[in-house]
C-alpha positions as CSV (number, residue, x, y, z in Angstrom):
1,X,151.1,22.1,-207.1
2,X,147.4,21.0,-208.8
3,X,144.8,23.0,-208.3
4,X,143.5,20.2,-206.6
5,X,145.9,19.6,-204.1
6,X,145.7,23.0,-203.3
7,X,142.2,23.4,-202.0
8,X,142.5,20.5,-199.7
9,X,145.6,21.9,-198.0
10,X,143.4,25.4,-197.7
11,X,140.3,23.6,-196.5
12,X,142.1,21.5,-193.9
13,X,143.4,24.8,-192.5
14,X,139.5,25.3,-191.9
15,X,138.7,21.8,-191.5
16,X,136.0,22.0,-188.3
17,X,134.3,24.4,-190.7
18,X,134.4,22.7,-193.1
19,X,132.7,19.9,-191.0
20,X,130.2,22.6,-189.8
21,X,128.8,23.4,-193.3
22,X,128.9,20.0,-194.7
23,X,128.7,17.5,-191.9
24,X,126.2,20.0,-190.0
25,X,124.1,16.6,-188.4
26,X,127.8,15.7,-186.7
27,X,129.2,16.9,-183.5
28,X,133.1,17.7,-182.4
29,X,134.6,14.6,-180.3
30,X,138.0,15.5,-179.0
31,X,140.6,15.9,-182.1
32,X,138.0,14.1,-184.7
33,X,134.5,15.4,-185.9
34,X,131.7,12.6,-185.9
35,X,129.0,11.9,-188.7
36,X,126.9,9.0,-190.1
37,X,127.9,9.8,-194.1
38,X,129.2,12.0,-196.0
39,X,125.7,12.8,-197.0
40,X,125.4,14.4,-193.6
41,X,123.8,11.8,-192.0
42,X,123.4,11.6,-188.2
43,X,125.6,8.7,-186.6
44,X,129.5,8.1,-185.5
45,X,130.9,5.9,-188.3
46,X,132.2,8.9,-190.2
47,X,135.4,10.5,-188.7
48,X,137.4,13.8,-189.7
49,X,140.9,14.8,-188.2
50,X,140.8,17.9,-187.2
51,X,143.9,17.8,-185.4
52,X,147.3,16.6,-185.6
53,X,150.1,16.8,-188.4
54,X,149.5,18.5,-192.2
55,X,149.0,15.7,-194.1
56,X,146.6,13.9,-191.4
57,X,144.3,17.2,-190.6
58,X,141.1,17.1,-192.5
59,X,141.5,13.2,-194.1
60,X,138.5,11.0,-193.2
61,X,136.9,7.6,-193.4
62,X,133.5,5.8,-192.7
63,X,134.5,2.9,-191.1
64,X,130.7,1.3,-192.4
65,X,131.9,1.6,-195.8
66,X,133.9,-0.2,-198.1
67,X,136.5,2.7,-199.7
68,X,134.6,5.6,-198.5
69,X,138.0,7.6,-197.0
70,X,140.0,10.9,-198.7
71,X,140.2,14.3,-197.6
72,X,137.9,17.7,-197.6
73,X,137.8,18.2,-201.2
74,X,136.7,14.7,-201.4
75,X,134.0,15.2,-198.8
76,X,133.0,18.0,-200.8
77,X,132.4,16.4,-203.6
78,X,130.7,12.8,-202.4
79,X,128.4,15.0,-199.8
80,X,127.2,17.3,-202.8
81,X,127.1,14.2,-205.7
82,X,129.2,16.5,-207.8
83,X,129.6,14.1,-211.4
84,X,132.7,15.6,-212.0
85,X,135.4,16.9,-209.6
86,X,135.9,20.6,-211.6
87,X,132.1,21.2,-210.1
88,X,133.6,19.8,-206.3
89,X,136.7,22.4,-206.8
90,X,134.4,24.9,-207.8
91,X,132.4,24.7,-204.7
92,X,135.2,24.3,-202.6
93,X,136.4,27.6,-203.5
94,X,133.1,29.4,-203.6
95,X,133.5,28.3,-200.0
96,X,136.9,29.5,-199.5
97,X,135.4,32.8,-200.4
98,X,137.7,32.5,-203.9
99,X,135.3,31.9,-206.3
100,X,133.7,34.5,-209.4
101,X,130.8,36.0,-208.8
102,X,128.0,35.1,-209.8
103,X,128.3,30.9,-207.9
104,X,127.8,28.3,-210.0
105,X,124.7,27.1,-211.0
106,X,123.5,23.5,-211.0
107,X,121.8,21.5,-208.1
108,X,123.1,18.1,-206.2
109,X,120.0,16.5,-207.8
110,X,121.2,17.4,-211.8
111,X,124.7,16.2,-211.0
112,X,123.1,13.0,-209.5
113,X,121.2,12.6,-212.4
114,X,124.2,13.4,-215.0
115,X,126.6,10.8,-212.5
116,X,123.8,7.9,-213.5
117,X,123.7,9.0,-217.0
118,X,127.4,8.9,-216.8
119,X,127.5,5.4,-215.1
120,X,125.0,4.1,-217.9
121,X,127.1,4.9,-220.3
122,X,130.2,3.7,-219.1
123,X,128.5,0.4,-218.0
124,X,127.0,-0.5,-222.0
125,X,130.6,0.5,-222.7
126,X,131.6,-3.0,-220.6
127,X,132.6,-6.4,-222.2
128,X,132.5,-9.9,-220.8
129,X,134.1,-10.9,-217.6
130,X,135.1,-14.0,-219.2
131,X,138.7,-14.6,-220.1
132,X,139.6,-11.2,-218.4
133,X,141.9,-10.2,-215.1
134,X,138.4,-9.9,-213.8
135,X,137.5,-13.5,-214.2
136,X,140.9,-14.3,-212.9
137,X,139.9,-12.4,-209.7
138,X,137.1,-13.7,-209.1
139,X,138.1,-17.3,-209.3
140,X,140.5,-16.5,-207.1
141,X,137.8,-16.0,-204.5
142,X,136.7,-19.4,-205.2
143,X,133.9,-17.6,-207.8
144,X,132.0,-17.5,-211.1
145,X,131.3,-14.6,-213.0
146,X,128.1,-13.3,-212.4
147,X,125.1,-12.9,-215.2
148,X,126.6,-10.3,-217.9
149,X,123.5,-7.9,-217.1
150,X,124.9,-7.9,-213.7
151,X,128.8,-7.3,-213.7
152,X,131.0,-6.6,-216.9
153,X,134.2,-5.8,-217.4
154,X,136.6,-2.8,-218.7
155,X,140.2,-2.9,-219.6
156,X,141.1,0.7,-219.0
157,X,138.2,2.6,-216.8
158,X,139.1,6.0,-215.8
159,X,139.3,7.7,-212.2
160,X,140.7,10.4,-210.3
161,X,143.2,10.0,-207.6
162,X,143.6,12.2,-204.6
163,X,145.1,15.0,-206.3
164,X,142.4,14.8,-209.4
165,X,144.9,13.8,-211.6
166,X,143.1,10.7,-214.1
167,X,144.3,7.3,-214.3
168,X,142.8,4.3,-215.8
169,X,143.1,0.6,-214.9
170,X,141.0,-2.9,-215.6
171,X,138.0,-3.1,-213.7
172,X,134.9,-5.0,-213.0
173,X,131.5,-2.8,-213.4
174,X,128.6,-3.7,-211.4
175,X,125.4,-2.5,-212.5
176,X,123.2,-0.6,-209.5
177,X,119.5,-0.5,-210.3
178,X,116.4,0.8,-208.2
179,X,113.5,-1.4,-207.5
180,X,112.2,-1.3,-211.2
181,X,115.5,-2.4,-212.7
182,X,117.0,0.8,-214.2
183,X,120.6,1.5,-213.6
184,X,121.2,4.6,-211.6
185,X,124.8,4.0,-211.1
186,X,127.4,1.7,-211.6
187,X,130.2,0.1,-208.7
188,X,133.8,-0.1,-210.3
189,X,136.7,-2.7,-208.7
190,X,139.8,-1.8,-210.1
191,X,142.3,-5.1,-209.9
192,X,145.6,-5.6,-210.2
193,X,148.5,-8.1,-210.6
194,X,150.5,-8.2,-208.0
195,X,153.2,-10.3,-208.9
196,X,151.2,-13.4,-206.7
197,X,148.1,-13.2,-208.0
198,X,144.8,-10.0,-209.5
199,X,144.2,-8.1,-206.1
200,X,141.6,-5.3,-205.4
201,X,143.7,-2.0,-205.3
202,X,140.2,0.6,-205.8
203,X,136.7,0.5,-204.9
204,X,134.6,3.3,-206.1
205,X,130.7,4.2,-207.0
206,X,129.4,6.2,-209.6
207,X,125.8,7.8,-209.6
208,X,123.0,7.1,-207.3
209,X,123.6,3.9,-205.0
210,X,121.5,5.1,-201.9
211,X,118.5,2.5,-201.4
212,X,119.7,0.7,-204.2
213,X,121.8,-2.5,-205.2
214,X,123.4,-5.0,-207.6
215,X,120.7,-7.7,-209.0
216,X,123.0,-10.7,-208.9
217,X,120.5,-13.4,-210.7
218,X,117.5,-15.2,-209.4
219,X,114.0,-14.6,-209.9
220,X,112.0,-16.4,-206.6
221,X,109.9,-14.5,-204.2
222,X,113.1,-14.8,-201.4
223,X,115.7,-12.7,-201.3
224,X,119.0,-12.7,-200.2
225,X,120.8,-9.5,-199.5
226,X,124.2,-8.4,-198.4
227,X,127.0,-6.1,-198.2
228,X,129.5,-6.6,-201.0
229,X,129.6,-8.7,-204.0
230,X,132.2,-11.4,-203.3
231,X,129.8,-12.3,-200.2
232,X,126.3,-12.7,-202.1
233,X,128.2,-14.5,-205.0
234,X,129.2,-16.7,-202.4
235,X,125.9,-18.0,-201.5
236,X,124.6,-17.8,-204.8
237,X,123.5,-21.5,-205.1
238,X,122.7,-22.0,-201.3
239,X,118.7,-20.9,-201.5
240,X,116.9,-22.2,-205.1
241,X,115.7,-19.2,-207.4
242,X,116.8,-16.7,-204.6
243,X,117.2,-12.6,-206.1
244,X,120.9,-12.1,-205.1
245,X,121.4,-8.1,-204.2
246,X,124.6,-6.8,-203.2
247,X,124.4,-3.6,-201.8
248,X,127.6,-2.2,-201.7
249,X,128.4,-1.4,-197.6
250,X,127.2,-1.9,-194.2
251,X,125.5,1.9,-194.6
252,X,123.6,1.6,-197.6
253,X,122.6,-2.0,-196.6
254,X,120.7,-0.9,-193.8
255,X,118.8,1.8,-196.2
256,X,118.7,-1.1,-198.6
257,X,115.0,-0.8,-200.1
258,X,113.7,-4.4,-201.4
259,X,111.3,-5.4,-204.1
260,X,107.6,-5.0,-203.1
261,X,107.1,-8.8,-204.3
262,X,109.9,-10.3,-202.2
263,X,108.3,-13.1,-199.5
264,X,110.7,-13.5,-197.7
265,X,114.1,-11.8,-196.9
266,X,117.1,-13.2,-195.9
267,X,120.9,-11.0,-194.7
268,X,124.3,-12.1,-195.3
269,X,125.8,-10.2,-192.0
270,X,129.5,-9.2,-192.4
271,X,131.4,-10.1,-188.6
272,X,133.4,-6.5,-188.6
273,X,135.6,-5.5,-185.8
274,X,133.5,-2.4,-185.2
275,X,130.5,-4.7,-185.7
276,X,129.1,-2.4,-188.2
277,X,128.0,-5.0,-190.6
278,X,125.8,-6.7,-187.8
279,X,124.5,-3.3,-186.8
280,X,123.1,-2.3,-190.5
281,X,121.7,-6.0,-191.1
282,X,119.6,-5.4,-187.5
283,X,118.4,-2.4,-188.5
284,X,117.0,-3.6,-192.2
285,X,115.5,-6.6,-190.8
286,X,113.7,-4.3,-188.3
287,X,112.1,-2.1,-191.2
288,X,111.6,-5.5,-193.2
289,X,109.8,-6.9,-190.1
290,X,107.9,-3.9,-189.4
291,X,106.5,-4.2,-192.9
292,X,105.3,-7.7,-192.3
293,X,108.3,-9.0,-194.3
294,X,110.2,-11.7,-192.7
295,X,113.8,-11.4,-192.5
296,X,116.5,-13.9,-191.0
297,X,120.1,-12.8,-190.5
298,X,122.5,-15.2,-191.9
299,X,126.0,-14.9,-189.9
300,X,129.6,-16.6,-191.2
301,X,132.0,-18.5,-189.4
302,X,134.5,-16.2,-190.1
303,X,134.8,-12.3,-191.4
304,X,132.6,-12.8,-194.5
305,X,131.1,-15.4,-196.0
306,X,133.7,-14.9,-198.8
307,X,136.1,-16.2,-196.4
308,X,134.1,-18.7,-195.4
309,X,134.2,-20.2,-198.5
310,X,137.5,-19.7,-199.2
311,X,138.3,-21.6,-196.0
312,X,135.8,-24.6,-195.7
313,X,134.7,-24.9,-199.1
314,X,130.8,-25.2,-200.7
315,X,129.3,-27.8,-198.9
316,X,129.9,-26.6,-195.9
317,X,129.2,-23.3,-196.5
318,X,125.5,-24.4,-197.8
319,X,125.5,-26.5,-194.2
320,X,126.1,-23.3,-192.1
321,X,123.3,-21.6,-193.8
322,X,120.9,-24.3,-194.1
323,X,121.3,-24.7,-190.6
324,X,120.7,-20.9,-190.1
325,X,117.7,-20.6,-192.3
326,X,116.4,-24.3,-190.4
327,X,116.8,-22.7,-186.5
328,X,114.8,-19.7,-187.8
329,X,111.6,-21.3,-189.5
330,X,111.8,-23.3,-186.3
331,X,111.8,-20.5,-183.9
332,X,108.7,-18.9,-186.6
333,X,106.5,-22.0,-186.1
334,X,107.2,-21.8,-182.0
335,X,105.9,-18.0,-182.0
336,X,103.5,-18.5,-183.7
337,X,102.0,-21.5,-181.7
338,X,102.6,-19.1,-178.3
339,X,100.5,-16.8,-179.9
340,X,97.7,-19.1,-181.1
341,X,98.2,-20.8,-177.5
342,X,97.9,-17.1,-176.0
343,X,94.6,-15.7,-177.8
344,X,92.8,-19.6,-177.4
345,X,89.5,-19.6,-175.3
């Protein structure tokens, strides 16, 4: 048995306190304990087993986020933005009471910083998504590549599975930069060939993604912002010169910070069953609006605007939202006549 697989069988044998230490703005709900993120934030959209069978005590998932699921030594390490899982399994035992004294040294905030190092690195080492399994993929999904600063590809990037063991697979790399353009961390989407076509079979982050995005292209004062990449590519040519940001799930979306030259601000809403997506686009628009930015939420026909476009095609597509961003300059110029109407002599 790995070393790995080891600690998360011993920590799920203490799983609620696990949850305690790590998840300490959460609460106990039945068989299950509750949380926003694994970064301890307050909210519901996280879950932990606590009870049940071997293998199910102690996995998890936020239900907000794309991918975001594994088990206690996985929570350890995402809640603590350990760069490498050695320092995750190193905690997890100083935890367990196993580890040498004296406890290892380092703070969240250096292994941050060496995780973005870490994505910049692997990002430069990325090539052109042209003519690769990546291109293939994205075609598929009725796309085109993006700009090469934004997304690149790699034949054979590296991760860990559940029991730390490495692999390596093709991937797309998405650049995530802060407001001034650096990269703090990089978004990898491991595809596949699955005998009918390049499928997604792992979505992961690396470095700092929190407040941040993908820059997709344009360079207007309007911005368009949503969840994951496949839905702003899709409604790349829908608003002329718009800044197309992608930021990554319905959790970080709603944290999302924008440009301080943006307009105007405009959010691709993902229809999910738990209705998360709509949930985190209401609450950006309400910081946007309380910062005297206008913001419109821009909703799909169907789950995503991916699938909208993979359904009814372009032109309709650019119809739905025309329509969208038409009804809400509309109901702009009725306010503000009310208003005018309400402080005339």
């Amino acid at each position: 048995m790995s070393r790995a697989r080891e600690l998360s069988i011993r920590l799920a044998e203490r799983a609620e306190e696990v949850c305690r230490v790590y998840l300490s703005n959460g609460r106990r709900s039945g068989s299950y304990w509750l949380a926003g993120d694994v970064r301890n934030a307050k909210g519901k959209s996280l879950w932990v087993r606590l009870r049940g069978s071997r293998d199910a005590v102690g996995r998890w998932r936020d239900e907000a986020e794309e991918g975001a699921y594994g088990d206690l030594l996985d929570l350890i390490r995402l809640s603590g933005d350990y760069a490498a899982m050695a320092d995750a399994m190193a905690e997890a035992e100083r935890f367990l009471g196993t580890a040498p004294q004296p406890e290892i040294t380092g703070s969240p905030v250096r292994a941050s910083s060496d995780a973005s190092e870490s994505a910049r690195r692997l990002f430069s080492r990325g090539g052109d998504v042209a003519g690769s399994i990546g291109e293939t993929y994205l075609r598929s999904r009725a796309l085109t590549p993006p700009p090469y600063h934004a997304v690149r590809f790699h034949p054979n990037a590296m991760y860990l599975d559940d029991d730390g063991a490495r692999r390596a697979g093709p991937a797309l790399l998405a650049a995530i930069r802060d407001t001034n353009g650096a990269i703090t961390g990089v978004h990898r989407t491991w595809i596949a060939n699955d005998g009918g076509g390049p499928v997604v079979v792992l979505r992961k982050i690396m470095g700092a993604a929190r407040e941040h995005s993908v820059h997709l292209g344009g360079a207007g004062a309007v911005a368009l912002v949503g969840e994951g990449l496949e839905t702003v590519l899709s409604l790349k040519d829908v608003i002329e010169d718009a800044r197309l940001y992608a930021a990554l799930s319905a959790a970080k979306l709603a944290l999302w910070r924008w440009p301080c030259d943006v307009s105007r601000l405009y959010v691709a809403v993902d229809n999910d069953e738990n209705r998360a997506g709509e949930k985190a686009a209401r609450r950006l628009i309400e910081r946007a609006r309380a910062a005297a930015l206008p913001a419109t939420a821009l909703y799909p026909r169907l789950g995503d605007f991916n699938d909208d476009l993979k359904e009814d095609g372009v032109e309709v597509v650019n119809a739905l939202i025309l329509r969208q961003i038409s009804a809400a300059q509309a109901e702009c110029r009725d306010s503000f006549r009310a208003s005018c109407c309400q402080i005339a002599p």
